[in-house]
C-alpha positions as CSV (number, residue, x, y, z in Angstrom):
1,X,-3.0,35.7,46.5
2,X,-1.8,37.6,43.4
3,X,-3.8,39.4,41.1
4,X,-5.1,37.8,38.1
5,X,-4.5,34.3,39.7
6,X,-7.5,32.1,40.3
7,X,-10.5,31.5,39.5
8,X,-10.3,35.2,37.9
9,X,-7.2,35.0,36.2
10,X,-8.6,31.7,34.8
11,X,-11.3,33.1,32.7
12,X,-9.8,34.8,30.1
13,X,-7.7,32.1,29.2
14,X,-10.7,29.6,29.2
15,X,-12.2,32.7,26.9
16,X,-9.8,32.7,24.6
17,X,-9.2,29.2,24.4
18,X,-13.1,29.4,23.0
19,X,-12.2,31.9,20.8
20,X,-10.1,29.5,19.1
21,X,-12.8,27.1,17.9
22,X,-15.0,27.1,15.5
23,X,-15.9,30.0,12.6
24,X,-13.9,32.6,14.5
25,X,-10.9,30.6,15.1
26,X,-10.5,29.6,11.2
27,X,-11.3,33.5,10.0
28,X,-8.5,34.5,12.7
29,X,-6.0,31.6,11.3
30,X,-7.1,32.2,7.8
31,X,-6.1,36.0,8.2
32,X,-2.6,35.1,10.0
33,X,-1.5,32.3,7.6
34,X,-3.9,33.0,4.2
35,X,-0.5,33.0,2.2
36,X,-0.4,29.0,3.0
37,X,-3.6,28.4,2.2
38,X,-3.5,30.4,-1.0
39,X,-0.6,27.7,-1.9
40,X,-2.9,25.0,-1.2
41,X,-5.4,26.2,-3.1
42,X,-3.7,25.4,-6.7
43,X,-3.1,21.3,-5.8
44,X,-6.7,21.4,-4.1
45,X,-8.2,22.4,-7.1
46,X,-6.3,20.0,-9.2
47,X,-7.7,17.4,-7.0
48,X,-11.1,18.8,-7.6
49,X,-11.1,19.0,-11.1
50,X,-8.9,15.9,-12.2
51,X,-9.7,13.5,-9.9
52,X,-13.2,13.9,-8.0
53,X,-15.3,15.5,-10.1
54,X,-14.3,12.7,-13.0
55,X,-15.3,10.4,-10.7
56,X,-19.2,11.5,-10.4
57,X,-19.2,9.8,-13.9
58,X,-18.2,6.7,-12.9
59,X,-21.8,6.2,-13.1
60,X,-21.7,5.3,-16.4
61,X,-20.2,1.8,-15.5
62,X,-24.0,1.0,-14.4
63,X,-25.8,2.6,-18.0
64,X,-25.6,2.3,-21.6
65,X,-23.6,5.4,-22.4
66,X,-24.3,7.6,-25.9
67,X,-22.6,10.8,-26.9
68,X,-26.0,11.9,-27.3
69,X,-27.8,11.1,-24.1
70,X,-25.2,12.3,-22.2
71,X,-23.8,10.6,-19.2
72,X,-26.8,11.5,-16.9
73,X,-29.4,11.0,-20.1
74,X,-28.3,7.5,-20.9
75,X,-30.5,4.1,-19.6
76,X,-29.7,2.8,-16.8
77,X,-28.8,-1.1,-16.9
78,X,-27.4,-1.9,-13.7
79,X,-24.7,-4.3,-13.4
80,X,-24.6,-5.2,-17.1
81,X,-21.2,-4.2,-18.1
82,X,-19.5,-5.7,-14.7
83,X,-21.0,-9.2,-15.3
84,X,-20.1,-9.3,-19.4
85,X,-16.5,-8.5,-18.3
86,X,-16.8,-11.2,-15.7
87,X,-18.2,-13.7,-17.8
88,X,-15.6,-12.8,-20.9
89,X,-13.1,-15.5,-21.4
90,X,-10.3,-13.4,-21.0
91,X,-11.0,-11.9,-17.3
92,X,-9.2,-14.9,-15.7
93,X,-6.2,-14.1,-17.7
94,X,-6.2,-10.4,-17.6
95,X,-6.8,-10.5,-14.3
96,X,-4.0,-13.2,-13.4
97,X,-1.3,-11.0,-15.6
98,X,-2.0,-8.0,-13.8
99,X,-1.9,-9.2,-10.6
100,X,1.2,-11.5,-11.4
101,X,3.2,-8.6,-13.0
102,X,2.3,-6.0,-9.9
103,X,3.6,-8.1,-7.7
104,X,6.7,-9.2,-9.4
105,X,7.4,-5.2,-9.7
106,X,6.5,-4.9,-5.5
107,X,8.6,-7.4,-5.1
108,X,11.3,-6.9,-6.5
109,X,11.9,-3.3,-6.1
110,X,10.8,-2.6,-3.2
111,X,14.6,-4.2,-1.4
112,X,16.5,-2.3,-4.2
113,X,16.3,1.4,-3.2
114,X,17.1,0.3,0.2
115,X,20.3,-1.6,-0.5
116,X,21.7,1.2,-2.6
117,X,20.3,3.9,0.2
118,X,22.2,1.8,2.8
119,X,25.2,1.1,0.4
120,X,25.6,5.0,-0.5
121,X,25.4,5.8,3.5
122,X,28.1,3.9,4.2
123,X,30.4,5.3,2.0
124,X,32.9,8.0,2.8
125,X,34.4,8.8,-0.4
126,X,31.6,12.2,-1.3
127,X,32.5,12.8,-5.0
128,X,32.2,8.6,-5.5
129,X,28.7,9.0,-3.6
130,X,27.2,12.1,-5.2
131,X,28.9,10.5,-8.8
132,X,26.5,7.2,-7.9
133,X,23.6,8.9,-6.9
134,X,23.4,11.0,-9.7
135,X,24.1,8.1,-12.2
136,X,21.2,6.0,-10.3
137,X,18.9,9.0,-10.2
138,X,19.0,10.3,-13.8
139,X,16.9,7.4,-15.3
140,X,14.3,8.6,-13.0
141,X,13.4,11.6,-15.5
142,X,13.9,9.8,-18.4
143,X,10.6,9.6,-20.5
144,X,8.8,6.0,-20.4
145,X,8.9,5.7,-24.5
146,X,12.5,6.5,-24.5
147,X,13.5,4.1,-21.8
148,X,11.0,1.5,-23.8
149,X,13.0,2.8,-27.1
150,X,16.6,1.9,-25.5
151,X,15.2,-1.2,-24.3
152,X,14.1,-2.9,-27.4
153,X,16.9,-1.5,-29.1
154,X,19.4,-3.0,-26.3
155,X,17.0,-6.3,-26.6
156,X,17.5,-6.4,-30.2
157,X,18.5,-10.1,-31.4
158,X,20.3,-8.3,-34.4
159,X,21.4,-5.1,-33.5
160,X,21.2,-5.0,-29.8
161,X,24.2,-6.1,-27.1
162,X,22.1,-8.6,-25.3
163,X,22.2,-11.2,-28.4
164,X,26.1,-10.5,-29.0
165,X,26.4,-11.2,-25.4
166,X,24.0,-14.1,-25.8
167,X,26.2,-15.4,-29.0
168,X,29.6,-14.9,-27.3
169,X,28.4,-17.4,-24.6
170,X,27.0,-19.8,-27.3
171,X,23.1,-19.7,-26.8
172,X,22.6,-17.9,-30.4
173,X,20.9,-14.0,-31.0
174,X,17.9,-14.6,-28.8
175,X,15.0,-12.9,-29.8
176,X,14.0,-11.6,-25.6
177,X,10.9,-9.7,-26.7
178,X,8.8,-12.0,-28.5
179,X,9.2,-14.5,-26.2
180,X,5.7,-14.2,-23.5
181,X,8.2,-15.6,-20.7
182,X,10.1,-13.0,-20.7
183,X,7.9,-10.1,-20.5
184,X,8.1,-9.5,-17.0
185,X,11.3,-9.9,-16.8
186,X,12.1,-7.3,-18.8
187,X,9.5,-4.6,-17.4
188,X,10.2,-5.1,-13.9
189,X,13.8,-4.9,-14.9
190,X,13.6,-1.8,-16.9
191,X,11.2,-0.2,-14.0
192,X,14.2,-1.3,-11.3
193,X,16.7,0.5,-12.9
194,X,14.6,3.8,-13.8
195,X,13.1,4.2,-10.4
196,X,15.7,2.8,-8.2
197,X,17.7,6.1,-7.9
198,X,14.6,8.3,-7.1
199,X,13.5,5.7,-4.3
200,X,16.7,5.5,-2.4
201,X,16.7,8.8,-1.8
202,X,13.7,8.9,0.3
203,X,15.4,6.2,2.2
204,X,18.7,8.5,2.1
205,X,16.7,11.1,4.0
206,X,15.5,8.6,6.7
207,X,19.0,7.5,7.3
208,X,19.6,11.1,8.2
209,X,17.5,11.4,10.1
210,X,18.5,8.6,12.5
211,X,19.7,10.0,16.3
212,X,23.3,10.0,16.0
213,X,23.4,8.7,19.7
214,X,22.5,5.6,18.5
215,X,25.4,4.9,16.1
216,X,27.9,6.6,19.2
217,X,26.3,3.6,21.1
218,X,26.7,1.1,18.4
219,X,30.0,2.2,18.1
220,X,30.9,1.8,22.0
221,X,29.7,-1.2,22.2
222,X,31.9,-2.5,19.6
223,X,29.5,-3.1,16.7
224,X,31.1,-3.5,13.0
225,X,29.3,-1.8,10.0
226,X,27.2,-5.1,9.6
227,X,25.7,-4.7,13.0
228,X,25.1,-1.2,12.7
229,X,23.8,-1.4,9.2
230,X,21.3,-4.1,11.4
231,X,20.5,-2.9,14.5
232,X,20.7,0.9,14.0
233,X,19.8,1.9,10.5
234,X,17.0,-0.6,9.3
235,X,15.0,-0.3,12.2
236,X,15.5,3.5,11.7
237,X,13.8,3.6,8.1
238,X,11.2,0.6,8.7
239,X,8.6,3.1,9.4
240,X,9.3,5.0,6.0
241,X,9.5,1.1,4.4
242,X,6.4,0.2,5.2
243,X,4.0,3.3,4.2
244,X,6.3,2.9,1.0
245,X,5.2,-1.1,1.2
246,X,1.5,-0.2,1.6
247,X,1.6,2.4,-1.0
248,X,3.3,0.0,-3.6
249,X,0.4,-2.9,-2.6
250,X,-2.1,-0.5,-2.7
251,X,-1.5,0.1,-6.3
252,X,-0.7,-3.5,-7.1
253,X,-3.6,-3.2,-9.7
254,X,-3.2,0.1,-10.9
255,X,0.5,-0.7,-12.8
256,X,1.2,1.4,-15.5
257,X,0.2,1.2,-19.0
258,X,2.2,3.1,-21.0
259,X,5.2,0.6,-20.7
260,X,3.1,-2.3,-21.1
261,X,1.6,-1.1,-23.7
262,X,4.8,-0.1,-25.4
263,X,6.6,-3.5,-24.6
264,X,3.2,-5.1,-25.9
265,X,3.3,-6.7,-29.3
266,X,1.2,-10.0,-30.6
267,X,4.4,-12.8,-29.4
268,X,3.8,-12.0,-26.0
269,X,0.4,-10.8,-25.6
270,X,-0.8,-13.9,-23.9
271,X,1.2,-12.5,-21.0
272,X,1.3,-8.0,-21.8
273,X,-2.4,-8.3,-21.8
274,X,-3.4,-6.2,-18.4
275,X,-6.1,-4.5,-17.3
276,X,-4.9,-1.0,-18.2
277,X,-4.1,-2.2,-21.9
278,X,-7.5,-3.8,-22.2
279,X,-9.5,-1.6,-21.0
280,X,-7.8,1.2,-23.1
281,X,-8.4,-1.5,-26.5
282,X,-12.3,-1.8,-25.2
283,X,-12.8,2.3,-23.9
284,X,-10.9,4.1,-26.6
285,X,-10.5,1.9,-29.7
286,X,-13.8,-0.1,-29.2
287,X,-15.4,3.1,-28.4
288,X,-17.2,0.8,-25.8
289,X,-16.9,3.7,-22.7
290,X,-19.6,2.0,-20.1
291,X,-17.8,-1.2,-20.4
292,X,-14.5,0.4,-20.1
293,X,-15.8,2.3,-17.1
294,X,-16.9,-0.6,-15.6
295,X,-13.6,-2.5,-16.1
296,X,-11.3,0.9,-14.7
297,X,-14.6,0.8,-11.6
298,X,-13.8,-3.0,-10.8
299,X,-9.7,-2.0,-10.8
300,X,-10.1,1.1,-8.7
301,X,-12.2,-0.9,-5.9
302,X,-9.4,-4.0,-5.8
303,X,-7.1,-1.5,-5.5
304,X,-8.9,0.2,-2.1
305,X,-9.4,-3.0,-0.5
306,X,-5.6,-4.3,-0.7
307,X,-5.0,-0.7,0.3
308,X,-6.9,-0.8,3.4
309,X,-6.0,-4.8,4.5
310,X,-2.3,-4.2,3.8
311,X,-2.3,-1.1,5.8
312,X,-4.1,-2.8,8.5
313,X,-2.0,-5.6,8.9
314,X,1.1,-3.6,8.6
315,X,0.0,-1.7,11.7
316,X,-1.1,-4.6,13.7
317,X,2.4,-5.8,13.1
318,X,4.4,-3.0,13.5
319,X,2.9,-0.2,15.1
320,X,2.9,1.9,11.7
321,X,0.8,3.2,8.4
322,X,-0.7,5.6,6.5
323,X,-3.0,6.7,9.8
């Protein structure tokens, strides 16, 4: 038998697979690698700082917060502020609005970046591809108040194209904004086309990504770009899809306020009136922080539990989620 093979030669290779674990492993990968972890250290403290340590005062959803007290001084009250904002008249219909406009903007935009992703792969022509793709993708980095700003500008029943185009076809200058029925229309619109371009590229990536085998097969067997757009590159990006799916219902409570609120005006509050927007009007110019805490508490948990059923389910039915 050769030396060093056996029950001999086994040992140090059980020792220094030991060696690996625990304290002495980390200080030996920490020495090797520390440039990596020094670049993780700048977005692990931003998570510290901006996201868990605010949410130790979360607490003051279950206390009567003063300025004075402090958040930890304050009295204690329990469930107080959760059951006035349940009992308040207008829960039902913030709560409905929310809901109702998240998933309208799930919905609706969560097929759009994959069309144009599957569009912009099929085309051959590069400088009519990269031209579209940066057209698409510009709106992405355009600020919220200035896409508002061109919006109501654009929605203007005087000044804006929409109620020339409206008074061409005979319906008269119609005034789109101060009309509750049309809210969501508009927002999920606007969102569409300022997010659209920045989606499909995650999808563009995916495609890439796909074995080229499979579209040599596709192609042998005599499949036309239909069939391959089918069979080869949907399945190919309906893993990425779906953590995009659970991601987008996961936050189905948590839409954004700074368009809402900007879109917001007393015509169509019956409909603008979310969650975000009220508990900003109760938290910030109510100066009512517990309530508002408890409000932004009550959002946060809906939020975790369509999170963790959605990802669930999309597992169970497709093998893949966020782990």
């Amino acid at each position: 038998m050769p030396v060093g093979v056996g029950a001999a030669g086994a040992a140090p290779t059980l020792r220094d697979r030991d060696k690996q674990r625990g304290w002495p492993g980390a200080r030996r990968s920490l020495q090797r690698h520390w440039q990596l972890y020094l670049l993780m250290l700048a977005p692990l403290l931003y998570f510290v700082v901006f996201k868990y340590v605010p949410m130790t005062n979360a607490v003051i959803a279950f206390k009567d917060y003063n300025v004075v007290d402090g958040v930890w001084g304050s009295d204690w009250v329990g469930l107080k502020h959760f059951e006035r904002f349940f009992s308040n008249p207008i829960f039902w219909p913030v709560l409905r609005n929310t809901f109702l406009l998240s998933a309208y903007v799930v919905l609706a935009s969560f097929p759009v970046p994959i069309v144009l992703a599957l569009a912009l792969n099929e085309v051959r022509l590069r400088f009519f591809k990269n031209t579209v793709q940066m057209v698409t993708y510009a709106p992405y980095f355009i600020s919220t108040v200035v896409v508002v700003s061109m919006t109501i500008l654009f929605l203007s029943p005087r000044l804006g194209l929409a109620g020339d185009v409206t008074q061409f076809f005979g319906l008269g200058r119609i005034d789109f904004l101060s009309d509750p029925d049309y809210f969501r229309h508009i927002y999920v619109a606007s969102d569409i086309w300022q997010t659209m371009g920045y989606s499909a590229v995650i999808y563009i990536a995916a495609l890439a990504g796909v074995d080229p085998a499979l579209y040599e097969a596709a192609r042998v067997d005599g499949a036309n770009r239909w069939q391959k757009i089918v069979n080869v590159d949907i399945p190919g990006i309906m893993p990425t899809a779906m953590i995009i799916l659970v991601l987008g219902v996961g936050n189905v409570m948590a839409i954004g306020f700074e368009k809402a609120y900007l879109f917001q005006n007393t015509l169509n509050i019956s409909q603008s009136e979310i969650i975000p927007t009220y508990t900003y009007k109760v938290g910030l110019l109510s100066a009512e922080f517990s309530q508002a805490s408890a409000i932004g508490l009550f959002n946060g948990v809906i939020n975790l539990v369509l999170l963790l059923g959605v990802n669930a389910l999309v597992k169970r039915l497709t093998g893949s989620g966020l782990w």
